[in-house]
PyMOL CGO cylinders between C-alpha atoms (Angstrom):
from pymol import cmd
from pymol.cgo import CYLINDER

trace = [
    CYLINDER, -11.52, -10.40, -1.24, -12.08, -8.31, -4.60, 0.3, 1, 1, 1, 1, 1, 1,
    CYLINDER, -12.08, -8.31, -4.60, -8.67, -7.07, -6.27, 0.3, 1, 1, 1, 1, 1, 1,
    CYLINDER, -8.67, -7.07, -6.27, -9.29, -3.91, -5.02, 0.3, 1, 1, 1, 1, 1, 1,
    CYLINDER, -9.29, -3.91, -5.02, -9.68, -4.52, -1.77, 0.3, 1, 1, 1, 1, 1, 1,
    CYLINDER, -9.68, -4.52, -1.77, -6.47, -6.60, -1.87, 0.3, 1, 1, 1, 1, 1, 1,
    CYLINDER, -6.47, -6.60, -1.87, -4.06, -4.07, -3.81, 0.3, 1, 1, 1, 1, 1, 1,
    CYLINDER, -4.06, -4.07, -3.81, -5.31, -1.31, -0.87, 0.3, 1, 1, 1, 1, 1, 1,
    CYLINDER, -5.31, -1.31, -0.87, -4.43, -3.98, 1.53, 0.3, 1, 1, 1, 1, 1, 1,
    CYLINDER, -4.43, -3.98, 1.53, -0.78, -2.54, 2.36, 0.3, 1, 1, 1, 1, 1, 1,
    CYLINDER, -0.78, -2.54, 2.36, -1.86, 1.01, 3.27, 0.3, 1, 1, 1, 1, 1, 1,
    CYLINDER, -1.86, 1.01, 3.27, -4.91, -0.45, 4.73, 0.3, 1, 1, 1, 1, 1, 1,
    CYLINDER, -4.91, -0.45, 4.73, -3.28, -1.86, 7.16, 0.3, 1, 1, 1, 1, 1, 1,
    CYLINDER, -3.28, -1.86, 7.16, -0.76, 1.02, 8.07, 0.3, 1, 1, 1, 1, 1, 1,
    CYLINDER, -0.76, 1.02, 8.07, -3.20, 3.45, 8.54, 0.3, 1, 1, 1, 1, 1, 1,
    CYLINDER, -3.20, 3.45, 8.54, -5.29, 0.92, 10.67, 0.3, 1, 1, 1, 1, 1, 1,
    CYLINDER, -5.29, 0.92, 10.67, -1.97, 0.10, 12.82, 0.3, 1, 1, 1, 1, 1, 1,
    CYLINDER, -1.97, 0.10, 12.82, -1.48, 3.71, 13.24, 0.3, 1, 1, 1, 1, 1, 1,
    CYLINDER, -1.48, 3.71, 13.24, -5.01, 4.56, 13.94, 0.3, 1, 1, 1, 1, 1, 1,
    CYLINDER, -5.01, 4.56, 13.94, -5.46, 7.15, 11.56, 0.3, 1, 1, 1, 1, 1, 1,
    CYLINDER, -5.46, 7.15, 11.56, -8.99, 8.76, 11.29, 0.3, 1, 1, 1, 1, 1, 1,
    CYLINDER, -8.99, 8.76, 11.29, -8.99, 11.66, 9.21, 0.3, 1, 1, 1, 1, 1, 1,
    CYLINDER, -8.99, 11.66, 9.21, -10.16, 11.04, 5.47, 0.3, 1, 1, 1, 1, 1, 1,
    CYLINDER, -10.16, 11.04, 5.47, -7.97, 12.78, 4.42, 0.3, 1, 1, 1, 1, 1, 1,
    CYLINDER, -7.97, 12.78, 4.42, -4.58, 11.97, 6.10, 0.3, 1, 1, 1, 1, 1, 1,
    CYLINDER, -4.58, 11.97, 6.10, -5.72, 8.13, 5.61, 0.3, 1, 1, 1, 1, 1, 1,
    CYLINDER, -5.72, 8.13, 5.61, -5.85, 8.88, 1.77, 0.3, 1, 1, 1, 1, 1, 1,
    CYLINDER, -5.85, 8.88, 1.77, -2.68, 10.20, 1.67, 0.3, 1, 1, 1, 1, 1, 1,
    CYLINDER, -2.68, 10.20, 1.67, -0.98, 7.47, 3.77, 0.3, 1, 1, 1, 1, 1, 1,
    CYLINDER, -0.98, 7.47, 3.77, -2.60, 4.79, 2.13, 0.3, 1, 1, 1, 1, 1, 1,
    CYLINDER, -2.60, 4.79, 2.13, -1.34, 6.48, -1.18, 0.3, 1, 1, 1, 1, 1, 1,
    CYLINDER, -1.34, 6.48, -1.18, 2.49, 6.65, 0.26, 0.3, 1, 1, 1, 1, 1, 1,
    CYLINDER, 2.49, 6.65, 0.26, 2.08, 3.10, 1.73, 0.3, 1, 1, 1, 1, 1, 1,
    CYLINDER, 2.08, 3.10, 1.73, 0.71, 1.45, -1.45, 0.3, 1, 1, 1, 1, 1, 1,
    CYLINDER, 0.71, 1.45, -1.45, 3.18, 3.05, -3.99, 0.3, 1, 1, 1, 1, 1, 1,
    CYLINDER, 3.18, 3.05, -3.99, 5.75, 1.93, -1.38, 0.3, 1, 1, 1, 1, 1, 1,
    CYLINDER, 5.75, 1.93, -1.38, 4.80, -1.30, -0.87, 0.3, 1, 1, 1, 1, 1, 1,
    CYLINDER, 4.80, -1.30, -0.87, 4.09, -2.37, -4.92, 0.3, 1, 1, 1, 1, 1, 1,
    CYLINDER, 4.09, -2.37, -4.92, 6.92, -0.61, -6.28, 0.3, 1, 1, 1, 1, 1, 1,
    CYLINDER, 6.92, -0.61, -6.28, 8.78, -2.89, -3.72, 0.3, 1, 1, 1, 1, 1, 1,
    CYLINDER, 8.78, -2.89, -3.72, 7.12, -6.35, -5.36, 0.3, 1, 1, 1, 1, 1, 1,
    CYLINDER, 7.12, -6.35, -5.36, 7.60, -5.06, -8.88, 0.3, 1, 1, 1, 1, 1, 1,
    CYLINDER, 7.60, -5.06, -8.88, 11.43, -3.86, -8.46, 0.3, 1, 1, 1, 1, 1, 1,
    CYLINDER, 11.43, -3.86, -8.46, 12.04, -7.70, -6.85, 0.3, 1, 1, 1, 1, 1, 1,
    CYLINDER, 12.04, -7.70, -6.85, 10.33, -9.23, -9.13, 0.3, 1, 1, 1, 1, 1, 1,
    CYLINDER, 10.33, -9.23, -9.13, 12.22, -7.76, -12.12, 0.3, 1, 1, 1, 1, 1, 1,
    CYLINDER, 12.22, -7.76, -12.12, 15.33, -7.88, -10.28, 0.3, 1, 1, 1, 1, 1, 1,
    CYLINDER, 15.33, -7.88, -10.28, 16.29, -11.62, -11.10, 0.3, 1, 1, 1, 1, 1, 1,
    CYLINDER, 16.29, -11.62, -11.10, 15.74, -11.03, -15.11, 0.3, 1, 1, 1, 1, 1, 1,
    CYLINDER, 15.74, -11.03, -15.11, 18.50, -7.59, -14.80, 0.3, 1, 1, 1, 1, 1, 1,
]
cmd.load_cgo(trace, "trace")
């Protein structure tokens, strides 16, 4: 799996789960889904060192 493929992963999956189709509406879940997701990893992994 290429780093892309894996930092997509998150909204990826969502979309796939909800069976979105539309180009479009994909993009912009996938967009939601991945901010979402690796703000989430980031703010825990600071967390401990606050």
């Amino acid at each position: 799996m290429t780093p892309l493929r894996l930092f997509l992963l998150p909204g990826n999956l969502v979309s796939d789960a909800l069976h979105v189709e539309d180009p479009d509406s994909r993009t912009m879940l996938r967009t939601l889904v991945n901010m979402l997701a690796w703000n989430l990893v980031v703010v825990l992994a600071i967390l401990p060192f606050v």
